[in-house]
C-alpha positions as CSV (number, residue, x, y, z in Angstrom):
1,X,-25.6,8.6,-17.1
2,X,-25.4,9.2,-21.1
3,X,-28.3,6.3,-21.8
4,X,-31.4,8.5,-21.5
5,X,-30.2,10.9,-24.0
6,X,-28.4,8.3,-26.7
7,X,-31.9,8.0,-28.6
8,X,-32.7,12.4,-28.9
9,X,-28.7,12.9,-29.4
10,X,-28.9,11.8,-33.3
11,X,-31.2,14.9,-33.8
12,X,-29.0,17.2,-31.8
13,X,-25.5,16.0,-33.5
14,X,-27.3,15.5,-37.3
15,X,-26.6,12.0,-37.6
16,X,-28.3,9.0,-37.4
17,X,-29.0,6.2,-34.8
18,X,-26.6,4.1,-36.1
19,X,-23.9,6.8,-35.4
20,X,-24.8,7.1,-31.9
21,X,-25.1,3.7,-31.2
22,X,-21.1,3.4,-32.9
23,X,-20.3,6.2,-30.0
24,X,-21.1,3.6,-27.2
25,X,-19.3,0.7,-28.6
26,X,-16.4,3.1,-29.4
27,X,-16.3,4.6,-25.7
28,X,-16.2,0.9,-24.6
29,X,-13.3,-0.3,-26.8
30,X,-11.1,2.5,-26.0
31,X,-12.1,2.0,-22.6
32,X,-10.9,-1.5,-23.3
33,X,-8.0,-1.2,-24.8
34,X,-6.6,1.8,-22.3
35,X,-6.1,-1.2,-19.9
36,X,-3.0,-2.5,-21.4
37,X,-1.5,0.8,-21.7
38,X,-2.2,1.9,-18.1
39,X,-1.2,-1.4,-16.5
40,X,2.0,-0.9,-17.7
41,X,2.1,3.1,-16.3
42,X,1.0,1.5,-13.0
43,X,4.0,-0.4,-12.6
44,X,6.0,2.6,-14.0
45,X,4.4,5.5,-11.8
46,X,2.5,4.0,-9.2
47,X,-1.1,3.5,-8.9
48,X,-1.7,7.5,-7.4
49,X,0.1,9.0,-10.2
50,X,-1.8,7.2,-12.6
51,X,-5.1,8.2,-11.4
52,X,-4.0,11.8,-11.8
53,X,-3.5,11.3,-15.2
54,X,-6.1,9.6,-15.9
55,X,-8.7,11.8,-14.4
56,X,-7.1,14.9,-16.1
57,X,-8.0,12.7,-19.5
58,X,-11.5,12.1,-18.4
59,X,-12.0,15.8,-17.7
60,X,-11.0,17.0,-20.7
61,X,-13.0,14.4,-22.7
62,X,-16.3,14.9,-20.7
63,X,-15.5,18.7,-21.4
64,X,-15.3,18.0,-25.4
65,X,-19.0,15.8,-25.7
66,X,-20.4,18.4,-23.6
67,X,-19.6,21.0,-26.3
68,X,-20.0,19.0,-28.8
69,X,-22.0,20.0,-31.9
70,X,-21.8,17.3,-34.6
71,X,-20.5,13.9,-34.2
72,X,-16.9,13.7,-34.5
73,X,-16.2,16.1,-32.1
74,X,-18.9,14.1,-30.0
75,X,-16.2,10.8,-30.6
76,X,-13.4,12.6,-29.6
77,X,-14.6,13.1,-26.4
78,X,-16.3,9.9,-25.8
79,X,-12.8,8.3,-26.9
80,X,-11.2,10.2,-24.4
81,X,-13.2,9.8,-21.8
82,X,-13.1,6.3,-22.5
83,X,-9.3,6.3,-22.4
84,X,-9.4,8.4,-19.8
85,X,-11.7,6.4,-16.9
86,X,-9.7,2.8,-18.2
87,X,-7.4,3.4,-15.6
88,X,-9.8,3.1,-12.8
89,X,-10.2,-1.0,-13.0
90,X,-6.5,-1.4,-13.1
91,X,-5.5,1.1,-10.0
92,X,-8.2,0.2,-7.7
93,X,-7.1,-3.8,-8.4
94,X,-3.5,-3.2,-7.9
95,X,-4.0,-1.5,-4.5
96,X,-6.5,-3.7,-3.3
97,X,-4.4,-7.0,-4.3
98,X,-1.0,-5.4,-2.3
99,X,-3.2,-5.1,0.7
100,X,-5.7,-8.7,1.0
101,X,-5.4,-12.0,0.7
102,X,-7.3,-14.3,-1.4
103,X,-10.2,-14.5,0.4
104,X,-10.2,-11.0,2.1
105,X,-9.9,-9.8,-1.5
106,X,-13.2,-11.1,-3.0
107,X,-15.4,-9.7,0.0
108,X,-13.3,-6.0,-0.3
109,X,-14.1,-6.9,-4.0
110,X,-18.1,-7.4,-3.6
111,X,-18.0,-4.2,-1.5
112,X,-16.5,-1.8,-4.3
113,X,-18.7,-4.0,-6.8
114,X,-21.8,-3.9,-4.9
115,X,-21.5,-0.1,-4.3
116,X,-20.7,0.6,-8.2
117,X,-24.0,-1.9,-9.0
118,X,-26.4,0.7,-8.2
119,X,-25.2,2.9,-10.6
120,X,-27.0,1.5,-14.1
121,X,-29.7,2.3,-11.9
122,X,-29.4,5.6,-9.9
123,X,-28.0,7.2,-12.5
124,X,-29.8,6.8,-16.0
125,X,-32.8,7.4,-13.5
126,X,-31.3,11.0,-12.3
127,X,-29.6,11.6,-15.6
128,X,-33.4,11.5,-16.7
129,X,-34.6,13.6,-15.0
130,X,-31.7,16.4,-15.9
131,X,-32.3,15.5,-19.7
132,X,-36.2,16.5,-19.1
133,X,-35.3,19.6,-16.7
134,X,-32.8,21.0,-18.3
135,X,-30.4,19.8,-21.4
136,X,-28.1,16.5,-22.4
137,X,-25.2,19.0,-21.7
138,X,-26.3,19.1,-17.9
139,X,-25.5,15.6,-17.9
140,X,-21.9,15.8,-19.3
141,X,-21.3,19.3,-16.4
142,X,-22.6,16.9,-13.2
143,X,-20.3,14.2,-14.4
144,X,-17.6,16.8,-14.8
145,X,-18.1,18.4,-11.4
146,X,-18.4,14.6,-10.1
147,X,-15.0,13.3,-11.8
148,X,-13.6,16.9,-10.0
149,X,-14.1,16.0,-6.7
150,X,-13.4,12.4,-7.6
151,X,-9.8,13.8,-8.2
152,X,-9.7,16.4,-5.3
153,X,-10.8,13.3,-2.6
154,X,-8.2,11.3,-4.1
155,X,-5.7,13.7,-3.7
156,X,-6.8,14.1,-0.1
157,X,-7.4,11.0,0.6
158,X,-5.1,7.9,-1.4
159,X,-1.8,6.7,0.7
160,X,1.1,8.2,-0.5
161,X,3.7,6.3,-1.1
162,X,1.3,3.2,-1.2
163,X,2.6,-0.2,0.0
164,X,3.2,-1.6,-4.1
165,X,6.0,-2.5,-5.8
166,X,7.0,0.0,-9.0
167,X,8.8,-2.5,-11.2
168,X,10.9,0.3,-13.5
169,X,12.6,-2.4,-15.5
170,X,9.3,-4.1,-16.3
171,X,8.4,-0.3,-18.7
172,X,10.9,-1.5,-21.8
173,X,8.7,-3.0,-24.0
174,X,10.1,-6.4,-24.5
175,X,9.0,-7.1,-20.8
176,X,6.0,-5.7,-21.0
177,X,4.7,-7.9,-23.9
178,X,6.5,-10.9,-22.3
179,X,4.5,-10.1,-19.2
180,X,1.1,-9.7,-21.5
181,X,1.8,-12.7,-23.5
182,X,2.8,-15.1,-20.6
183,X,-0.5,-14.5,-18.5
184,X,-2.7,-15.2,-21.5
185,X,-0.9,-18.2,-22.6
186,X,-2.1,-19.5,-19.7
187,X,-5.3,-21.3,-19.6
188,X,-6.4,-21.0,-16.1
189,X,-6.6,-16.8,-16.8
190,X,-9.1,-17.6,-19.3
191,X,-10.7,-20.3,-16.8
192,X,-11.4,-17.0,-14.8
193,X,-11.6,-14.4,-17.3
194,X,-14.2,-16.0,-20.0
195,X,-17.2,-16.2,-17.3
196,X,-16.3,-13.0,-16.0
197,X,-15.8,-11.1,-19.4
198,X,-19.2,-13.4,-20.9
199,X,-21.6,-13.0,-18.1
200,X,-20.7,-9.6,-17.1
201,X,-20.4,-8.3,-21.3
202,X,-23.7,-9.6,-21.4
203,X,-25.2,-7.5,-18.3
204,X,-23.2,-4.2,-20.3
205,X,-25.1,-5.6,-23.3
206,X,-28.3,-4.9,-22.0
207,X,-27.6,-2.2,-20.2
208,X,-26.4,-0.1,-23.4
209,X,-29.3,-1.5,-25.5
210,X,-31.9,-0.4,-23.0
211,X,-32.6,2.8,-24.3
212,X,-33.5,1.2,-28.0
213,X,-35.2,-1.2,-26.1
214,X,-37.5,0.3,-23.8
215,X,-37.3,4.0,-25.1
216,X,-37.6,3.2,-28.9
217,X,-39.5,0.0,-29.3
218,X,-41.8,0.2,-26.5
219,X,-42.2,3.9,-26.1
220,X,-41.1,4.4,-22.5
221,X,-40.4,7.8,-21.6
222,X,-36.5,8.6,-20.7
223,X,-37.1,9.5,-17.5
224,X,-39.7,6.3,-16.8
225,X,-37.5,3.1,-18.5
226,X,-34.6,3.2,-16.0
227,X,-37.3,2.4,-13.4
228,X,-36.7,-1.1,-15.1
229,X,-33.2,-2.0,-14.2
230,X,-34.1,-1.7,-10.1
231,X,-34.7,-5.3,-10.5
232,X,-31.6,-6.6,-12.3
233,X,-29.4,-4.3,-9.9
234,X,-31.2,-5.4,-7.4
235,X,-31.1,-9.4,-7.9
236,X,-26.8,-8.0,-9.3
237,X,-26.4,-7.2,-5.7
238,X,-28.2,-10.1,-4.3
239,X,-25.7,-12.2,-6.4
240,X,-22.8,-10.4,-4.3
241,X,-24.3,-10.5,-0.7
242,X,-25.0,-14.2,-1.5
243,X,-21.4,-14.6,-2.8
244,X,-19.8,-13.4,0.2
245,X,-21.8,-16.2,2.6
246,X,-20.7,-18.8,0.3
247,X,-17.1,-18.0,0.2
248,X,-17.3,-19.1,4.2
249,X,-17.9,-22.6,3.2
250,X,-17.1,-22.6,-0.5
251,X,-14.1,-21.9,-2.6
252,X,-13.8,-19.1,-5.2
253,X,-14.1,-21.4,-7.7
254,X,-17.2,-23.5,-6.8
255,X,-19.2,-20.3,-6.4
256,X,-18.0,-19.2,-10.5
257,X,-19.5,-22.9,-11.2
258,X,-23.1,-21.5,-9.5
259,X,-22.9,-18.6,-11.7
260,X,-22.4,-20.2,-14.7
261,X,-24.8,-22.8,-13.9
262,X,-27.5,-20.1,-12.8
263,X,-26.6,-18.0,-15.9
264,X,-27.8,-21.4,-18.5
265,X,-31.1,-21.5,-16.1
266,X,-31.7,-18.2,-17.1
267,X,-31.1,-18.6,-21.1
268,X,-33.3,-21.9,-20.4
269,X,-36.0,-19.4,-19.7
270,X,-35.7,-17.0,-22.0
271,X,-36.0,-20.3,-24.9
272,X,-38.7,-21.5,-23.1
273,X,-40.8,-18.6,-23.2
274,X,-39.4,-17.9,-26.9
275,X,-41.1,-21.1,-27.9
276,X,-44.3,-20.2,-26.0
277,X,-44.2,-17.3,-28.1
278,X,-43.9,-15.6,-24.9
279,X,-43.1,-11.9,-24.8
280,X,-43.7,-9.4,-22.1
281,X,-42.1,-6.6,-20.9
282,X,-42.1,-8.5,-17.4
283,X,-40.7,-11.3,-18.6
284,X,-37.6,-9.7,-20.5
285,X,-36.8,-7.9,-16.9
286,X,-37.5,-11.3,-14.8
287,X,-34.9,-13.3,-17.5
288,X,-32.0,-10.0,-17.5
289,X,-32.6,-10.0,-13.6
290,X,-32.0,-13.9,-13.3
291,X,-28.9,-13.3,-15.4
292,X,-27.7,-10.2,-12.9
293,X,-27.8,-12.6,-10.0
294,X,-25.3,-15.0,-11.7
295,X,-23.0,-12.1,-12.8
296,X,-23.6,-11.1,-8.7
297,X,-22.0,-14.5,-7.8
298,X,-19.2,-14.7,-10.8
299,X,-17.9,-11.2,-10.7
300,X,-16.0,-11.0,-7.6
301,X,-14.9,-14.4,-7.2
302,X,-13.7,-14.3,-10.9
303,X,-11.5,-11.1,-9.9
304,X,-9.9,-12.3,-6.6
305,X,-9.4,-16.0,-8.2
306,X,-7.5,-14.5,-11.0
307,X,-5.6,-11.8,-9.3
308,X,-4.6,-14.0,-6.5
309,X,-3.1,-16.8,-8.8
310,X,-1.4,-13.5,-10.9
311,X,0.1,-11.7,-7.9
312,X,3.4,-10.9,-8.7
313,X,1.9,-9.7,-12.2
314,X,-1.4,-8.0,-10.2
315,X,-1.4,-4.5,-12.8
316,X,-0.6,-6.4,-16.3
317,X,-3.2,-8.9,-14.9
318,X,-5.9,-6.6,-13.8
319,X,-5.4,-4.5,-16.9
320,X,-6.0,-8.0,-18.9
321,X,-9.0,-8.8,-17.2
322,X,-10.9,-5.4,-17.7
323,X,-9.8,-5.2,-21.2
324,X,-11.5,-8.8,-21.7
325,X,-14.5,-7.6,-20.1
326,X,-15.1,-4.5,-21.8
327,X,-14.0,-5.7,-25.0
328,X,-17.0,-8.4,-24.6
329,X,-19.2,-5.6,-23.5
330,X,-18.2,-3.5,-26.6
331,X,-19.3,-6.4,-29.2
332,X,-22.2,-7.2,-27.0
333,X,-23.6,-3.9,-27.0
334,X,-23.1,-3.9,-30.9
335,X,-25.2,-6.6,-31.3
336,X,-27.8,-5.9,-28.5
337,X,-28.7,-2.7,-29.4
338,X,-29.8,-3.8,-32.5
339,X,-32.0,-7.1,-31.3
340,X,-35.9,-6.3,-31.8
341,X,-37.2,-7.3,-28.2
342,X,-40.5,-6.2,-28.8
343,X,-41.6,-9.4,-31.4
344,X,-40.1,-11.9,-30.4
345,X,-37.7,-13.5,-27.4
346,X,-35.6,-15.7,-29.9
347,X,-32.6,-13.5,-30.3
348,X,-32.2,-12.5,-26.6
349,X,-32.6,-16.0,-25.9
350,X,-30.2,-16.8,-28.5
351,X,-27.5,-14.6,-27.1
352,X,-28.2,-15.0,-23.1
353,X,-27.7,-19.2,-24.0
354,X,-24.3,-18.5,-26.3
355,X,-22.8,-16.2,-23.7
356,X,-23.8,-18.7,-20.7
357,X,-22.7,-22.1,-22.5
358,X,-18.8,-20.2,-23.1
359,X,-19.3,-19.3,-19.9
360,X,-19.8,-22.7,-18.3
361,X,-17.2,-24.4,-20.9
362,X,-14.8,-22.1,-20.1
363,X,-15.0,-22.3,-16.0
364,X,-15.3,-25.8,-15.7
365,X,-12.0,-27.3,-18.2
366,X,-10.1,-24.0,-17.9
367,X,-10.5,-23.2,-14.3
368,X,-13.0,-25.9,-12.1
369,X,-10.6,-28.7,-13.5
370,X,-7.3,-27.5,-13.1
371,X,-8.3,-26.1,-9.6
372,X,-9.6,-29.5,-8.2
373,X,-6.0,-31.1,-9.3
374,X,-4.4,-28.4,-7.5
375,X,-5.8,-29.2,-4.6
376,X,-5.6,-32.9,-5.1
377,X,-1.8,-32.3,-5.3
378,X,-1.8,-30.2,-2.2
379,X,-3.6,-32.1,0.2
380,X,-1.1,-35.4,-1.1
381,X,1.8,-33.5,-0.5
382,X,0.6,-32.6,3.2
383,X,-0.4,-36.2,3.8
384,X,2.9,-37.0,2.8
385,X,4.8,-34.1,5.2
386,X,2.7,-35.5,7.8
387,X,3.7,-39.4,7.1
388,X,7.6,-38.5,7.0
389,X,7.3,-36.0,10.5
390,X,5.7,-39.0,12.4
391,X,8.7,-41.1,11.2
């Protein structure tokens, strides 16, 4: 909702672009880093009690940028707020993981994903309009009243006590960095996690930078440029209604393998019209939309493949995963904002083909690989059972 208002908000908090551009990569790194801390308190509390605190943190830090009047104040409650709404990822995992299996999980998962896809597009596009009408503070009070009844439906609504297991022993800190240390050790998280965290950072990436895109190099008005993320959220969503007829025939990981795949195809583009010295504004929404579709395919496979080979670790693994994610999307965003879209197609080209080759890498030795030897070793050992029932 903030992205209309990033470019005007350096004149209205006395600093500079760079300044406000820092506040978005620092809302997404705390937003980041909050996961470790609250995948822990989930096991601790419970996934409802978390959420209470959590939205009680996101309150008060959407109440502190609303009054903001310079830029550290502004930080504070962007960091808290970031803090704040890092619990979400890891709470709505956790319950979701206790209740399907692995392929129930990844169409629950495109649901919740689909549903939250709209929002780079419904709401820069409203939050437009309430920058134009009224002030950037109105945008801060309608996220405020929104996270308030957020919390009041929750508290109406969320099972209590839910069907989890609270691990209290797993709180002291030598098991929680044991727990931390031996899921990341393991190569198959990262198999999951790297085309997840690269595809999906990249989307963030260009989401973030669309203001300084569209609103400062090409002079779109606020309320106008979010008209042009329809078709990336649109083609996002495709990616996820297509994922969920493939997973009938197809396994979780074979449909990652498409994404990546259709995530290259879409940096082959953007190089091939760099080196026609291509560079139209349709062309930059036709590339970002082709890349939406593969992160529409990736995204919930690449949670319900992880979390399912993690369940006995769902929180600490769910909290890793976002963390990943965002964390890409923070450095992404840094770097994105910054690229000059409006002379030449080189750099987005340049960072669409980086992200998609450590995508591809990644899924195919770290995850396709390991997966196909899994099953290999499966289907022997059934063959086998079967052999030594007949005799």
């Amino acid at each position: 909702m903030i992205l209309p208002a990033l470019p005007g908000l350096a004149d209205v908090l006395n600093t500079n672009s760079s300044g406000i551009k820092l506040s978005v990569s620092i809302y997404l790194i705390f937003f980041a880093l909050s996961q470790l801390v609250w995948g822990v308190i989930i096991q601790k509390r419970g996934s409802r009690r978390t959420i209470y605190y959590s939205l009680t943190i996101t309150l008060l830090g959407t109440l502190i940028a609303m009054i903001s009047f310079d830029l550290p104040l502004y930080m504070v409650g962007r960091t808290l707020e970031g803090i704040g709404m890092g619990a979400l990822g890891p709470v709505t995992r956790t319950v979701l993981v206790n209740y399907f299996d692995h392929k129930a999980l990844s169409v629950r998962l495109s649901i919740i994903i689909g549903t939250a896809a709209t929002m780079p597009a419904l709401a820069p596009l409203f939050a437009g309009y309430l920058l134009i009408w009224i002030s950037w503070q109105a945008i801060f009070a309608v996220f405020f009243m929104i996270t308030a009844i957020l919390f009041y439906f929750i508290y109406r609504l969320l099972p209590s006590p839910l069907h989890e297991t609270i691990d209290y022993e797993a709180f002291s800190m030598v098991k929680i960095l044991q727990n931390y240390l031996a899921i990341v050790k393991q190569k198959v998280f990262w198999g999951y996690t790297l085309p997840y965290a690269a595809i999906t950072g990249g989307l963030l990436g260009y989401y973030s930078a669309m203001p300084y895109w569209y609103h400062v190099q090409l002079h779109i008005a606020e309320q106008h440029f979010s008209y042009l993320v329809f078709p990336t959220v649109g083609m996002y969503v495709s990616g996820l209604l297509v994922s969920r007829w493939l997973i009938r025939t197809k396994t979780i990981e074979m449909i990652i393998v498409y994404g990546t795949v259709f995530a290259f195809s879409a940096a082959c583009l953007a190089f091939a019209l760099a080196a026609l010295n291509i560079n139209a504004l349709i062309d930059i929404v036709i590339v970002m939309s082709l890349f939406g579709f593969s992160a529409g395919l990736i995204s919930p496979n690449a949670n319900a493949g992880v979390l399912a080979y993690f369940k006995q670790v769902a929180a600490p693994t769910s909290a890793l995963v976002t963390m990943t994610v965002f964390s890409s999307a923070a450095l992404i965003s840094a770097i994105t904002m910054n690229i000059h879209i409006n002379e030449t197609l080189w750099a987005l080209a340049a960072y669409l083909g980086t992200l998609s080759v450590i995508a591809l890498l990644a899924g195919y030795f770290w995850m396709w690989l390991p997966s196909q030897k899994r099953d290999s070793y499966y289907h022997t050992k059934q063959l086998r059972e079967g052999e030594s029932k007949e005799r």
